[in-house]
N, C-alpha and C positions, 0 to 999 in steps of 0.2 A: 474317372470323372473329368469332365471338360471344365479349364478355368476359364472364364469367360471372361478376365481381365488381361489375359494374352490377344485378345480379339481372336481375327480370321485364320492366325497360325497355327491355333492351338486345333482347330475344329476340322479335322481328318478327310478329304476330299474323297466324293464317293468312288469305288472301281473302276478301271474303266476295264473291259473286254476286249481284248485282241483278237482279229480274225485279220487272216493273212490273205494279200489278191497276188496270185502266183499267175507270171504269165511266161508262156514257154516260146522264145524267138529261134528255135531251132526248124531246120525244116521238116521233122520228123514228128509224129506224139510218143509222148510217154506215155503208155498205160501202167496202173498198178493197181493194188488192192488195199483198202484198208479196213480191217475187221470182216473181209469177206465183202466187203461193199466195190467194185470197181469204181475206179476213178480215172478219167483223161484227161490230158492236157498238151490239146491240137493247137497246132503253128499258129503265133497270134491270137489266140482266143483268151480270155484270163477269166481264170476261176477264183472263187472264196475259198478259204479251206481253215478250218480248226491249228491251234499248237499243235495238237499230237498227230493231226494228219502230218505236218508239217517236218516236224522230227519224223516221225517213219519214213517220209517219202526221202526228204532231202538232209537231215542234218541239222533241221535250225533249231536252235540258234549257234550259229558258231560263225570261224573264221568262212571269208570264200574256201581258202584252202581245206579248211577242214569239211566243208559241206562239197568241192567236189570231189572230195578221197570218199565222201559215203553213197554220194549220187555213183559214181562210177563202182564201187562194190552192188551196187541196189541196181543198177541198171543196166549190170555186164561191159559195162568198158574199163573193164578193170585187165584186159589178155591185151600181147604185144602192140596190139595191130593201133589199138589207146594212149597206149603213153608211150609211143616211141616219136620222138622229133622227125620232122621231116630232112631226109640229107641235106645237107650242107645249111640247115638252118642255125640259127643263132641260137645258143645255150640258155638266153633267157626268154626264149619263143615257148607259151605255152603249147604241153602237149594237147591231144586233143580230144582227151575228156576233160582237160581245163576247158576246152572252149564250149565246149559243151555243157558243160558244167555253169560256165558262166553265162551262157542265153535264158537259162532261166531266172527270171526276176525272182525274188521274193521280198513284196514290202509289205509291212504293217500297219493295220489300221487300228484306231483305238475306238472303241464305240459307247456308247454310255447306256443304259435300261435303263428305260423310263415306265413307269408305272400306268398300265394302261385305264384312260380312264373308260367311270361306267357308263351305264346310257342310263338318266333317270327315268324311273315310272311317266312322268307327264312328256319325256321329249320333247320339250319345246313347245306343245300344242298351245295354239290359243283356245281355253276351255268357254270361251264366250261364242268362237265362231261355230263351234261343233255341232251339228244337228245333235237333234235331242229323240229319244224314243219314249215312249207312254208307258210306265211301267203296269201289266195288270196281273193281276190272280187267278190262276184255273187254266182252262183250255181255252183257245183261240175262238172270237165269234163262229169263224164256219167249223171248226169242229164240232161243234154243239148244234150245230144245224143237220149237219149229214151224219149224226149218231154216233162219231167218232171218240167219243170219251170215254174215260179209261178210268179205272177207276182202282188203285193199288192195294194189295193186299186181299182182295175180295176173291174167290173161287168158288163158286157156283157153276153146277152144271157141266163140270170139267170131263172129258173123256180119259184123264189119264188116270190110270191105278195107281197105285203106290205098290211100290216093289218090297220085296224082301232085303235081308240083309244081302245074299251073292247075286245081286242086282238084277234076276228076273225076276216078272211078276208072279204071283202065286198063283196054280191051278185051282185048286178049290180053297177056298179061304177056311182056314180052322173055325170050328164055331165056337162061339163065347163059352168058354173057363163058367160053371155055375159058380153064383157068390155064397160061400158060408160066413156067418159070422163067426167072428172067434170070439164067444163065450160068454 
């Protein structure tokens, strides 16, 4: 129950939704899969992507260091040729699935769901300017002139038989069962 003598603090603010815009400043793409869906992320281009795309692809959320120790298991610069320093470089030079690691952005956005509104019956119509139609009863004037009327229910004069139960017509039609009374 909400005390409503606490005011604004007490009353729990709606969700908000994160969707993450991952952008890759590598010169290469990364492709991968998630759920069997492919996914890229070309030099410069920035994608939206889900949490869980997000963890699968890269690690997030975590440290840099821990998200490029899983990007480089995930995306093969994990053998020598990756984390070896360049000779004679400085001890705290990252290797270079750090640096790799570190060209891809990943920041977060927070989004909110908002309740889509409906579209009412009238739409906005002004019902004063609308043309108007005659409402009448029956068939249309020229149908009734060029013998066009129809008339439901009625069969007279039909050319169709009536079928039996395994849906051909009867060859000779049985002739009428005589009536006895009973008794």
């Amino acid at each position: 129950m909400i005390d409503l003598l606490q005011g604004p603090e007490g009353i729990p603010e709606a969700p908000a939704y994160v969707m993450l815009k991952v952008t890759n400043r590598n010169h290469f793409t990364l492709r991968d899969r998630f759920n069997g869906v492919p996914v890229e992320f070309r030099p410069g281009v920035t994608v939206n992507i889900t949490k869980d795309q997000a963890a699968h692809f890269f690690g997030w959320p975590g440290t840099q260091d821990e998200m490029a120790v899983h990007m480089a298991k995930r995306f093969g610069w994990n053998t020598i040729e990756y984390v070896q320093r360049q000779p004679g470089a400085h001890p705290e030079t990252p290797m270079l699935f750090q640096q790799y690691a570190n060209n891809v952005i990943v920041e977060a956005i927070e989004m909110e769901l908002v309740p889509k509104e409906r579209v009412k019956a009238d739409d906005g119509l002004d019902v004063e300017t609308m043309p108007h139609m005659e409402a009448s009863i029956g068939p249309p004037n020229d149908a009734a002139e060029h013998g066009l009327e129809t008339k439901v229910g009625i069969r007279t004069g039909s050319p169709v038989v009536p079928k039996n139960k395994g849906g051909r017509p009867r060859k000779n039609p049985l002739p009428a069962q005589p009536f006895t009374p009973l008794g």
